[in-house]
Rosetta silent file (secondary structure, phi, psi, omega in degrees, C-alpha in Angstrom):
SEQUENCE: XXXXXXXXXXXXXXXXXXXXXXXXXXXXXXXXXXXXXXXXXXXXXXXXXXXXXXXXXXXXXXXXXXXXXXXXXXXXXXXXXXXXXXXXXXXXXXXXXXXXXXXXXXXXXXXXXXXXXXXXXXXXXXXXXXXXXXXXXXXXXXXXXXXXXXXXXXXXXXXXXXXXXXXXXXXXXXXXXXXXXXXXXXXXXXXXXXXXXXXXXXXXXXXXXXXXXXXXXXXXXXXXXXX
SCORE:     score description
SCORE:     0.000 S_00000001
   1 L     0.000  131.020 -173.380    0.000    0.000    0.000 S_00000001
   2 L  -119.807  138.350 -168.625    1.492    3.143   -0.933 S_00000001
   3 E  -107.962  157.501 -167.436   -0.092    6.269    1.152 S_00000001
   4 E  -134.930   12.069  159.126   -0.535    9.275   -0.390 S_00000001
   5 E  -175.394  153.955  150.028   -1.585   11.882    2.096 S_00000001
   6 L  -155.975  138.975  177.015   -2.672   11.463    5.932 S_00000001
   7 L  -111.896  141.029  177.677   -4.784   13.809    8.558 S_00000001
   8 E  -112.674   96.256 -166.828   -4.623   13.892   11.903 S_00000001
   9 L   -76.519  167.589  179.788   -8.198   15.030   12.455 S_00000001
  10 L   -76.533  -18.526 -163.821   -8.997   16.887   16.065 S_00000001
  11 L   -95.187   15.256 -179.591  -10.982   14.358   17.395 S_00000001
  12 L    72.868   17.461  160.393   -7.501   12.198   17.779 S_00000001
  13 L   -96.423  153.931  163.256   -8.463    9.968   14.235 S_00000001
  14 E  -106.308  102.692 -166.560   -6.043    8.934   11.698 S_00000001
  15 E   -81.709  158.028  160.917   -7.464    8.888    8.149 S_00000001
  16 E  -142.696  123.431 -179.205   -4.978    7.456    6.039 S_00000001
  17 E   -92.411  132.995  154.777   -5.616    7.905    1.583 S_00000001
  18 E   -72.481 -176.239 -178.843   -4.005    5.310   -0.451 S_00000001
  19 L   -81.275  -68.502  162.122   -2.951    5.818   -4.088 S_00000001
  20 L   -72.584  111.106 -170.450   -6.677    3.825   -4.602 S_00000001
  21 L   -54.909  -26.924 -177.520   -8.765    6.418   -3.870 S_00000001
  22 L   -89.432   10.584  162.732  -11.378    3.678   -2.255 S_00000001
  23 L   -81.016   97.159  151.181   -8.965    2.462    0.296 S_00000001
  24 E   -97.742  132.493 -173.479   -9.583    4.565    3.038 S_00000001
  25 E  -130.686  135.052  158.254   -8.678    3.608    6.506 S_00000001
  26 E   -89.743  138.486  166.637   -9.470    5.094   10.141 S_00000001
  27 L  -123.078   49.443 -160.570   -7.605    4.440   12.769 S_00000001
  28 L    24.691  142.987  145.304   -6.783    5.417   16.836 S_00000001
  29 L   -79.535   80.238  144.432   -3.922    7.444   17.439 S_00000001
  30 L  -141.730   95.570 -162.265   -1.466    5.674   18.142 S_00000001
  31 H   -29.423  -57.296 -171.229    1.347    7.134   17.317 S_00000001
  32 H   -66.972   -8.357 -156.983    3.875    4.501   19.007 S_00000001
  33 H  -108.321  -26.714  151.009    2.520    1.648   17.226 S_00000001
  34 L   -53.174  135.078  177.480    2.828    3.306   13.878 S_00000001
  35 L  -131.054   11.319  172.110    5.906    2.481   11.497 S_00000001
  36 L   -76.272  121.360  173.637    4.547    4.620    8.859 S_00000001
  37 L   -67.205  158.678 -178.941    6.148    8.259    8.529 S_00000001
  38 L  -112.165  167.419  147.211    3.349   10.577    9.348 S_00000001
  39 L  -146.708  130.392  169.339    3.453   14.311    8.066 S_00000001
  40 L   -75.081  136.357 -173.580    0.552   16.527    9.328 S_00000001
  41 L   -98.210 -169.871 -154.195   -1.428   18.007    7.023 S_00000001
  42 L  -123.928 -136.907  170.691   -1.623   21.150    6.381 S_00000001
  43 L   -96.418  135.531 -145.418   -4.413   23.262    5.072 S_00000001
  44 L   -64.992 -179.173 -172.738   -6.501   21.768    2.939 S_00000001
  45 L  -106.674  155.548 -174.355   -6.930   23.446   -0.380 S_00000001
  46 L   -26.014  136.326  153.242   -9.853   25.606   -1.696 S_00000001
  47 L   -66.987  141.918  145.314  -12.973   23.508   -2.732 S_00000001
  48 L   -53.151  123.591 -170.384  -14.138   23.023   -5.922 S_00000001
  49 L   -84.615  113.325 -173.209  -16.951   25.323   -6.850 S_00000001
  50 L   -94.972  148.101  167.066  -20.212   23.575   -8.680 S_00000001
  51 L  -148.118  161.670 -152.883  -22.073   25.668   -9.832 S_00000001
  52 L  -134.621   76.428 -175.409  -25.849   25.478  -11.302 S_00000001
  53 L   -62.932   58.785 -169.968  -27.067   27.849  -14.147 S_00000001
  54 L   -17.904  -95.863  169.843  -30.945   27.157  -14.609 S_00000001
  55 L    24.267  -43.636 -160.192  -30.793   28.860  -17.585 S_00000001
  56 L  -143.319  126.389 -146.555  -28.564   26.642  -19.797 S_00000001
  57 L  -124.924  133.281 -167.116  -29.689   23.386  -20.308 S_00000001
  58 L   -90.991  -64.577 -162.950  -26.752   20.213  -21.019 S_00000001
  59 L  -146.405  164.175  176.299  -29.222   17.635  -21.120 S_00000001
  60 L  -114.532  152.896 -169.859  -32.797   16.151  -20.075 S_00000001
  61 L  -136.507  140.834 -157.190  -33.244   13.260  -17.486 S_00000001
  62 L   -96.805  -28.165  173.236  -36.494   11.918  -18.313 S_00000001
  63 L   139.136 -171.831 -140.263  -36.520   10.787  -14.100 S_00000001
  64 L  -114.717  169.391  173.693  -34.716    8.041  -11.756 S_00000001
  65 E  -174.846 -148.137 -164.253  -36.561    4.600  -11.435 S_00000001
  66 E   173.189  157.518  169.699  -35.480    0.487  -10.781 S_00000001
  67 E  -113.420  152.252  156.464  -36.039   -2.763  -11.596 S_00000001
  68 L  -100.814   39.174  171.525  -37.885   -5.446   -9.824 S_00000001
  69 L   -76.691 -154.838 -176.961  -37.095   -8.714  -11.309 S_00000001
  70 L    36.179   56.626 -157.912  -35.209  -11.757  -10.710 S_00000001
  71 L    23.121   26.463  149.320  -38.727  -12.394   -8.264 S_00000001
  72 H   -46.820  -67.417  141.508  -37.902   -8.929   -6.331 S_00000001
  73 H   -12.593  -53.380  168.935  -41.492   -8.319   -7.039 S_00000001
  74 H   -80.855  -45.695  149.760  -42.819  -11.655   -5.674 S_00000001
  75 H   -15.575  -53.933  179.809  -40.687  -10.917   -2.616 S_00000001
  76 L   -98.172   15.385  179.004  -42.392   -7.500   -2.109 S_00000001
  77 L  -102.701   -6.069 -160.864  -45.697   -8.717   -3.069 S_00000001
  78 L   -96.330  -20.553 -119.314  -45.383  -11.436   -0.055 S_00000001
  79 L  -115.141  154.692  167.623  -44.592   -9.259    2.220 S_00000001
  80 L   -75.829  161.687  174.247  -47.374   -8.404    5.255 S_00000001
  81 L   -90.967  164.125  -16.681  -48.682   -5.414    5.908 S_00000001
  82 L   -85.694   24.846  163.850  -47.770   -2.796    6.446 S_00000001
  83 H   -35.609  -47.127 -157.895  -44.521   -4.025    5.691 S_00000001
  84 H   -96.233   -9.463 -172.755  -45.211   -3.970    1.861 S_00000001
  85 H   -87.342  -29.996 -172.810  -47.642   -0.306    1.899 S_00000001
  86 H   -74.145  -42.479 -172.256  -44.139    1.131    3.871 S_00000001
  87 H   -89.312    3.901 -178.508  -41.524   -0.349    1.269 S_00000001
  88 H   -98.230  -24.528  169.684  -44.113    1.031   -1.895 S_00000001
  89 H   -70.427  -61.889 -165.831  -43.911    4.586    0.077 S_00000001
  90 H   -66.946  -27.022  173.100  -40.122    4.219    0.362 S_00000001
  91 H   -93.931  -12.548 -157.765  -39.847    3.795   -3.315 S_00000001
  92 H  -119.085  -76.248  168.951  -42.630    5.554   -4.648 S_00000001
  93 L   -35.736  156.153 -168.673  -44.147    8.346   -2.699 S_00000001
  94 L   -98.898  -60.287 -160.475  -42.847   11.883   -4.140 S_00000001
  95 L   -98.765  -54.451 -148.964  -42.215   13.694   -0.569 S_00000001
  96 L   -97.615   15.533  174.539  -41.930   10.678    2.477 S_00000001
  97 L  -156.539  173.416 -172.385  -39.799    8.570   -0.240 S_00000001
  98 L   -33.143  -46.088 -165.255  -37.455    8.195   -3.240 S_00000001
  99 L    94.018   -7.144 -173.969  -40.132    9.422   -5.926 S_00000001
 100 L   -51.597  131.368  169.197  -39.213    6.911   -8.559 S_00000001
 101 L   -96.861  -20.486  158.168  -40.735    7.739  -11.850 S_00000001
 102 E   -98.113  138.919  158.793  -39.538    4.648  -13.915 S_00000001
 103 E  -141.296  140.343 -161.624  -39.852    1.288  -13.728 S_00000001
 104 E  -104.167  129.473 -177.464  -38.095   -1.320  -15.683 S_00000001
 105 E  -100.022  118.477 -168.567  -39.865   -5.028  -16.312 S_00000001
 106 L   -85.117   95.353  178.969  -37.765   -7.495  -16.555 S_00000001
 107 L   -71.522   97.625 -152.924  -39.205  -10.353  -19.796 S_00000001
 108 L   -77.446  172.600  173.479  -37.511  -13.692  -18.036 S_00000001
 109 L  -131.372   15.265 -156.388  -35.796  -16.581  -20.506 S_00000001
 110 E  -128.308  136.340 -179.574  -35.650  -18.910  -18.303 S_00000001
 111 L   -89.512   42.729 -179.999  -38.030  -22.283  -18.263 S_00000001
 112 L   162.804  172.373 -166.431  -39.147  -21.738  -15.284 S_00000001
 113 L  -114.824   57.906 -171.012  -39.105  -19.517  -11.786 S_00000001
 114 L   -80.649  155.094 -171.869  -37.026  -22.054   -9.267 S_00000001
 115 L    29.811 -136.185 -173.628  -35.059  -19.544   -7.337 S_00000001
 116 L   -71.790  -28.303 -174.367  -34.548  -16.270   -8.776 S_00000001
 117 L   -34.568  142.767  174.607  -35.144  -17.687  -12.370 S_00000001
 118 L  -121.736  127.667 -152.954  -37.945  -15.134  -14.250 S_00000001
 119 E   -80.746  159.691  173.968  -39.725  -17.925  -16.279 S_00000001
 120 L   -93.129  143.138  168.924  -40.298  -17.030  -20.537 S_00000001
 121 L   -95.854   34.619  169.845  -43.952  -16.845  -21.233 S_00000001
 122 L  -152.853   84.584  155.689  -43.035  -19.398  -24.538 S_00000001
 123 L   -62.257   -0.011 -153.771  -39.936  -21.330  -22.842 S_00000001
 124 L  -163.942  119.577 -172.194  -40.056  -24.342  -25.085 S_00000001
 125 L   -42.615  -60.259  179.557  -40.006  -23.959  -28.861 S_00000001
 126 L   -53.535  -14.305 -175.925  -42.807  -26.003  -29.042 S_00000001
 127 L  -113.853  131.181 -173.106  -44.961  -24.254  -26.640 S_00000001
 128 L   -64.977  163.550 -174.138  -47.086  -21.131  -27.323 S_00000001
 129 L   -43.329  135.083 -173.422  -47.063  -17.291  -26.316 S_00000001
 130 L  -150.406  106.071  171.048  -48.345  -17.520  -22.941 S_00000001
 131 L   -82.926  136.448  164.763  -48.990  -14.403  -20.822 S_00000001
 132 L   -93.492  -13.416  168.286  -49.719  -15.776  -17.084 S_00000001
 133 L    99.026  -21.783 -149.136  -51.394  -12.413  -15.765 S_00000001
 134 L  -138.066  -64.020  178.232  -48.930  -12.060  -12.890 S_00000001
 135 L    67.977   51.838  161.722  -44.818  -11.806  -14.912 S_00000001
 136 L    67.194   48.736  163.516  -43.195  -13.142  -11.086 S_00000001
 137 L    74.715  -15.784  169.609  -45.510  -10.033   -9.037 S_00000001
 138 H   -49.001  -39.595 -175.799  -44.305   -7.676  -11.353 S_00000001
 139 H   -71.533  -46.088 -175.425  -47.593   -6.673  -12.784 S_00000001
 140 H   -46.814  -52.876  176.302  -48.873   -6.250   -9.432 S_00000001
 141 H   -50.358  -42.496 -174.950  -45.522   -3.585   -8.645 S_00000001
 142 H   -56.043  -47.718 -167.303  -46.659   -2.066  -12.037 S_00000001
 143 H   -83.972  -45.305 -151.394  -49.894   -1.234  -11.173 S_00000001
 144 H   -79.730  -54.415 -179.087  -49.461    0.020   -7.577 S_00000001
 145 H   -63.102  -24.865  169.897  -46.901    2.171   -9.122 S_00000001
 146 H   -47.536  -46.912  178.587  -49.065    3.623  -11.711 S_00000001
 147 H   -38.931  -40.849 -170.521  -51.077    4.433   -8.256 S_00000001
 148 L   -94.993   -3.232  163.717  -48.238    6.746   -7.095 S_00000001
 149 L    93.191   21.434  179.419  -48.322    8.206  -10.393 S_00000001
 150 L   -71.255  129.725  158.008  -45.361    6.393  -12.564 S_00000001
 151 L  -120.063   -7.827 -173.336  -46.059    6.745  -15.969 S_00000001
 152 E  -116.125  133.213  169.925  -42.962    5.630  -17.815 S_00000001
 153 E  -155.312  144.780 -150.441  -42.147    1.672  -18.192 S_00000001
 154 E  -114.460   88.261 -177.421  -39.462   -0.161  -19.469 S_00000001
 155 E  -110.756  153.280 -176.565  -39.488   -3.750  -20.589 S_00000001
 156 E  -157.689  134.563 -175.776  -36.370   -5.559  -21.494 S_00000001
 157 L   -78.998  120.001 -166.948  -35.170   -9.062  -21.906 S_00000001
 158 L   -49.730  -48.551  159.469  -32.718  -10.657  -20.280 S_00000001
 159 L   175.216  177.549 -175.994  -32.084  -12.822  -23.197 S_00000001
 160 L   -80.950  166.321  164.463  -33.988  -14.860  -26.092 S_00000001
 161 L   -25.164 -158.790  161.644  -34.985  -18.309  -25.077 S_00000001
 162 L  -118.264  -48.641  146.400  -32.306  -20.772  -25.264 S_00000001
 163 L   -19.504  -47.254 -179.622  -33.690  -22.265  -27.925 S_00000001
 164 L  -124.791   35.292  156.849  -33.548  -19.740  -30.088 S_00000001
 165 L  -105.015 -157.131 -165.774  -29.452  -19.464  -29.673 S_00000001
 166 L  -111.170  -47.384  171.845  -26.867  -20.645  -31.089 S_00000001
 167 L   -72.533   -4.657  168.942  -25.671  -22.350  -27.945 S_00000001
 168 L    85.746   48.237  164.998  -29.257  -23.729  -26.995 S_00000001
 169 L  -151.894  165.163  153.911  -29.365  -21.930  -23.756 S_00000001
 170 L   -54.659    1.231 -158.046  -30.597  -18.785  -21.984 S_00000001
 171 L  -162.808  165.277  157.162  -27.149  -17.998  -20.340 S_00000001
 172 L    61.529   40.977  171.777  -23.542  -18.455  -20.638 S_00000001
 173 L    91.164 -128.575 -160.873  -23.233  -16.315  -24.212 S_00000001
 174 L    50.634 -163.872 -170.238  -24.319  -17.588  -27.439 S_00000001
 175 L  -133.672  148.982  163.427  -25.888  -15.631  -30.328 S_00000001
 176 L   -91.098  118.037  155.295  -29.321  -15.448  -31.165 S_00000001
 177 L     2.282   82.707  162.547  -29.898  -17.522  -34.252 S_00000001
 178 L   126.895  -17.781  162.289  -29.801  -15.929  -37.741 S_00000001
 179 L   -69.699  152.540  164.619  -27.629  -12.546  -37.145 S_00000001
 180 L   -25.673  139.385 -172.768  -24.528  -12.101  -38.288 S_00000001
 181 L    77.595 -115.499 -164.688  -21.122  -13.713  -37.586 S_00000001
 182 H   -55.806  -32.314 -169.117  -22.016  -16.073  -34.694 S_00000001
 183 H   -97.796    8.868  145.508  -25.459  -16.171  -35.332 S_00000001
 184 H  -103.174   30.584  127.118  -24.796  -18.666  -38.448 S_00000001
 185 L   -21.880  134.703 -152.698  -22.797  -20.783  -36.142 S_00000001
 186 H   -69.896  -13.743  164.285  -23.317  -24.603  -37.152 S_00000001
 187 H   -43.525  -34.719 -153.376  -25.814  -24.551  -33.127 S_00000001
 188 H  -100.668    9.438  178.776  -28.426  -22.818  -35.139 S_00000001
 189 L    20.687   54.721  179.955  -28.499  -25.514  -37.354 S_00000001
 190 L    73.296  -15.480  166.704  -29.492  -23.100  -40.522 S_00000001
 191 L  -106.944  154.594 -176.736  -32.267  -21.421  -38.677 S_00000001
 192 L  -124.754  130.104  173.275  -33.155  -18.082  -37.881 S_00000001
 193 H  -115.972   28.713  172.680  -35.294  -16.441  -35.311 S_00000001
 194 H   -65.319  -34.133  155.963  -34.773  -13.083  -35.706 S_00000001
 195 H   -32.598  -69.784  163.012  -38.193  -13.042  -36.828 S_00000001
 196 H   -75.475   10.199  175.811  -39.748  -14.749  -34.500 S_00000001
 197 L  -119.833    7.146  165.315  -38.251  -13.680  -31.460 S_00000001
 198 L   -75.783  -35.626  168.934  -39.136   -9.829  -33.065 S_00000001
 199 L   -68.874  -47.050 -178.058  -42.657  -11.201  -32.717 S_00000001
 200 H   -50.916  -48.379 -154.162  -42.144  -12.570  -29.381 S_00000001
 201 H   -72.808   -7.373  178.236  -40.807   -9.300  -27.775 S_00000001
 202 H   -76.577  -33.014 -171.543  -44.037   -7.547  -29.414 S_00000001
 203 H  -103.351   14.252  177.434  -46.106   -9.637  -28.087 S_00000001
 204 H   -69.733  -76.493 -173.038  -44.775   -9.336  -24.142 S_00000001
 205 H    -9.415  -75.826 -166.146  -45.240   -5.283  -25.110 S_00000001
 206 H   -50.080  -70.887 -165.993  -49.052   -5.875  -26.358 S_00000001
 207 H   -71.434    6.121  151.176  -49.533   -7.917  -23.274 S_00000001
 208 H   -91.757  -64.322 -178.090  -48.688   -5.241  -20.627 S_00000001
 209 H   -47.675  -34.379  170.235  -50.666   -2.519  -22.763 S_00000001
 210 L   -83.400   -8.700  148.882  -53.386   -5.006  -22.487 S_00000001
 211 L   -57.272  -34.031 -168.394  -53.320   -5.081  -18.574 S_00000001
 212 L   119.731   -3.243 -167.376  -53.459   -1.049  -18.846 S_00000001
 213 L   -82.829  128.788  178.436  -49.547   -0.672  -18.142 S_00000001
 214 L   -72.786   72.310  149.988  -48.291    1.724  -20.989 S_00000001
 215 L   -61.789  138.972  172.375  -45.078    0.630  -22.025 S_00000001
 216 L   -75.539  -49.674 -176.458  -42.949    2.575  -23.692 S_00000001
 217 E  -123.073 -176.949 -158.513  -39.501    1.253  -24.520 S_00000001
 218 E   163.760  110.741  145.280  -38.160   -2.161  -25.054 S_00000001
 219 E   -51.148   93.814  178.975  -35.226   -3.706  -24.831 S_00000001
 220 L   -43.217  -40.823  173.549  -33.622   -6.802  -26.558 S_00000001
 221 L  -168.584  160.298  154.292  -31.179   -8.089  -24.506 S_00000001
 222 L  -130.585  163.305  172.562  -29.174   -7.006  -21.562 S_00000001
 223 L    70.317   24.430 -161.330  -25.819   -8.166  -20.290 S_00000001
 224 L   -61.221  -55.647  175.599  -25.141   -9.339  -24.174 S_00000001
 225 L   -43.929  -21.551 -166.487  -21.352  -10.514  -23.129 S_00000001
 226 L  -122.845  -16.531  155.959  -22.961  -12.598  -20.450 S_00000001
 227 L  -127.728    0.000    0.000  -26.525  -13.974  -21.847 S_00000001
């Protein structure tokens, strides 16, 4: 560890700064016990001034939000009251909590929801589009936030099926079937689902707008190095 500055605060603490700014250490004073030269420091130097021009505009932030997947959602839908009316306040409410205005819905790949898994509502080539009404408690989180006055929602997929990769899984890489490079890979055995998995993510969309939730955006994949 190589130190790069240390104060000897008034209250008798010793911060000590590394080189890596996130090592920070506190310590007692105690001086005899130290094999480290010390030098006191001396006064610090002027702060940096932020400053905030209304006026002059960089960018727009549409507002702050979260996701509830990976059954975060059935987890806060489980919870008793008024455990679960307190943690929908803490996230929700505009004044006695965060205020989040987005929320992002997480469209599972997985063929089923054993642990954390967020299940596909077609998991099996062979088996059809299947909405279940519920998406792991999410729709329930959806709605209650529309209550608090959320209007912006996000759905985005985790990954295509497994099925419809090149390595025949949901995880652990691959390509989806029929793009470029990778996605002619001899797994995909000559087929392509960029169609059909264009239809698939349309028809998650249409089945939150048919609950009442407006989504807006949509996502394709996340994590692409990793699902």
């Amino acid at each position: 560890m190589t130190v790069k500055f240390v104060t000897v605060t008034s209250n008798l603490n010793v911060s000590i700064t590394t080189t890596k700014m996130h090592s920070l250490l506190h310590l007692p004073l105690l001086l005899p016990l130290l094999t480290l030269p010390l030098t006191l420091a001396q006064t610090p130097p002027e702060p940096i001034g932020i400053y905030i021009i209304p006026s002059i505009s960089h960018q727009s932030i549409s507002g702050f939000g979260f996701c509830e997947a990976f059954q975060r959602a059935h987890s806060l839908l489980n919870l008793p009251l008024p455990y679960r009316t307190e943690v929908l306040d803490l996230l929700f409410h505009s004044t006695t909590g965060a205020g989040f205005s987005i929320l992002r819905l997480g469209l599972g790949s997985s063929p089923d929801s054993r642990g954390d898994h967020m299940n596909s509502p077609q998991p099996l080539e062979s088996s059809p589009f299947a909405w279940d009404g519920k998406e792991s408690g999410q729709l329930w989180v959806a709605k209650e936030a529309m209550r608090y006055g959320v209007e912006m929602f996000i759905a985005d997929a985790w990954s295509a099926p497994g099925y419809m990769k090149s390595n025949g899984r949901d995880d652990m890489g691959g390509w989806l079937c029929g793009v470029r490079g990778e996605g002619k890979g001899e797994g995909c055995k000559g087929k392509s689902w960029v169609g059909e998995y264009a239809e698939y993510l349309a028809r998650y969309v249409k089945a939150w707008r048919g609950e009442g939730v407006p989504v807006r955006y949509l996502g394709f994949l996340n994590e692409p190095n990793l699902m």
